[in-house]
matplotlib code that plots the C-alpha trace (Angstrom):
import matplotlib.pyplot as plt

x = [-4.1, -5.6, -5.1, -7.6, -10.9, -12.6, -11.1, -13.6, -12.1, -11.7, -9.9, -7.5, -6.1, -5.8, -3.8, -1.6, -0.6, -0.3, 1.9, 3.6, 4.8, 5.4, 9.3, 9.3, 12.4, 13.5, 12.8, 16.0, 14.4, 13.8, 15.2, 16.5, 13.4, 10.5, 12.5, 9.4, 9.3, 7.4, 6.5, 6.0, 3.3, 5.7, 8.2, 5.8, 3.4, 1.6, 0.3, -1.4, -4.7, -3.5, -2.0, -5.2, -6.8, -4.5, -4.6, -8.5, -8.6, -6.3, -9.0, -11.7, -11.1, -8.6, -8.3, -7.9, -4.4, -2.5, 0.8, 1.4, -1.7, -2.7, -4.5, -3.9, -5.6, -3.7, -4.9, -3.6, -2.5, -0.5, 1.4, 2.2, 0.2, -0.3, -0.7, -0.5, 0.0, -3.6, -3.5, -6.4, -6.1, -4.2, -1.6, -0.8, 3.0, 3.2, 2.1, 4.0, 4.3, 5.7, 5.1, 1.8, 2.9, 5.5, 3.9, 5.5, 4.2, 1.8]
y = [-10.2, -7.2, -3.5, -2.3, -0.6, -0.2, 3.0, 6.3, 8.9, 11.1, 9.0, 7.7, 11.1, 11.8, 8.4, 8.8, 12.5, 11.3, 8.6, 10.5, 13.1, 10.3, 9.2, 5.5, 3.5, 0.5, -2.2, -4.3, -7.2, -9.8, -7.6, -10.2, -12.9, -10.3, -7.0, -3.8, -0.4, 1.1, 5.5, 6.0, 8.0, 10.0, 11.0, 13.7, 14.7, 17.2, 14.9, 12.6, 13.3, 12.1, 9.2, 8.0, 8.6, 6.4, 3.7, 3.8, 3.5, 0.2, -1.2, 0.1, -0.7, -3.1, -7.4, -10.0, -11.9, -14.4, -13.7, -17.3, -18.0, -14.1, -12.0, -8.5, -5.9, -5.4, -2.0, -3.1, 0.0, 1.2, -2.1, -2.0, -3.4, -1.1, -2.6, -2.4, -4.8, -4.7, -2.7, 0.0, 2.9, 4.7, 2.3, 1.9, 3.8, 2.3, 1.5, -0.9, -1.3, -3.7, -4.4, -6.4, -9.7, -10.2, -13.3, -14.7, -17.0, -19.2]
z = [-10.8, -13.3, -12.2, -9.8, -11.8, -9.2, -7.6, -8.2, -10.6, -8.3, -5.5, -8.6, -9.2, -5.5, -5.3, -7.6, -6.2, -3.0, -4.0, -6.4, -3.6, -0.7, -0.4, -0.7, 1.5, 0.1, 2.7, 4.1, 5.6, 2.9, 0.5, -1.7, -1.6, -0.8, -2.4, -1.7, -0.4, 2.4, 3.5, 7.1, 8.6, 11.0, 8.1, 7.4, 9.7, 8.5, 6.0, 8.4, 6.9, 3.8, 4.9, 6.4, 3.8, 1.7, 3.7, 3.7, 0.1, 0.5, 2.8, 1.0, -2.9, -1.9, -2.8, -0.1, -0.7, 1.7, 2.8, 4.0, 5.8, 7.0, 4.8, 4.0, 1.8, -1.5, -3.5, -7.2, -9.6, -11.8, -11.9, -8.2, -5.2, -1.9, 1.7, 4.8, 8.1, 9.3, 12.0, 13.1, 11.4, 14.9, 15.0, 11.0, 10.6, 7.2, 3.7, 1.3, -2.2, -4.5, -8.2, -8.2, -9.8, -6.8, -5.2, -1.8, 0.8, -0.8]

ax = plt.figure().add_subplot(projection="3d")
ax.plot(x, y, z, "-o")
ax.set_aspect("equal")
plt.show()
């Protein structure tokens, strides 16, 4: 997988603040055969527009990859990929990253 080109100029910039200024939690389950990190939307809630907006630019200018046999959205940059677990946009808490040639479940 190449990085994502895709991403408008503007929304690039905005991503990379907005991930730049999130805390990312290393993740304890699978941590040794699926190691990522994740941000939840409640750890800061006055950034709630942001974090929609984040994960609507993983949906939008985001690649289809199988965990197993579910897909998710992957958003590829910066040598790490962003997703989250599919829910509607309400009930999303989360986004995770890992680096983006960290393959599991296929």
């Amino acid at each position: 997988m190449s990085e994502n080109s895709v991403l408008p100029e503007d929304d690039l910039a905005w991503w990379r603040q907005y991930r730049d200024d999130s805390f990312w939690k290393p993740a304890r389950t699978y941590a040794k055969t699926a190691p990522h990190e994740y941000t939840v939307r409640e750890w800061v809630p006055e950034r709630d527009d942001e974090f929609v907006h984040a994960v609507i630019l993983i949906r939008e200018y985001g690649t289809v990859e199988y965990f197993y046999r579910k897909p998710f959205i992957y958003l590829f940059l910066d040598g790490m990929k962003y997703w989250t677990m599919g829910e509607p946009i309400p009930q999303t808490t989360l986004i995770n990253r890992c680096p983006w040639e960290n393959v599991y479940g296929r």
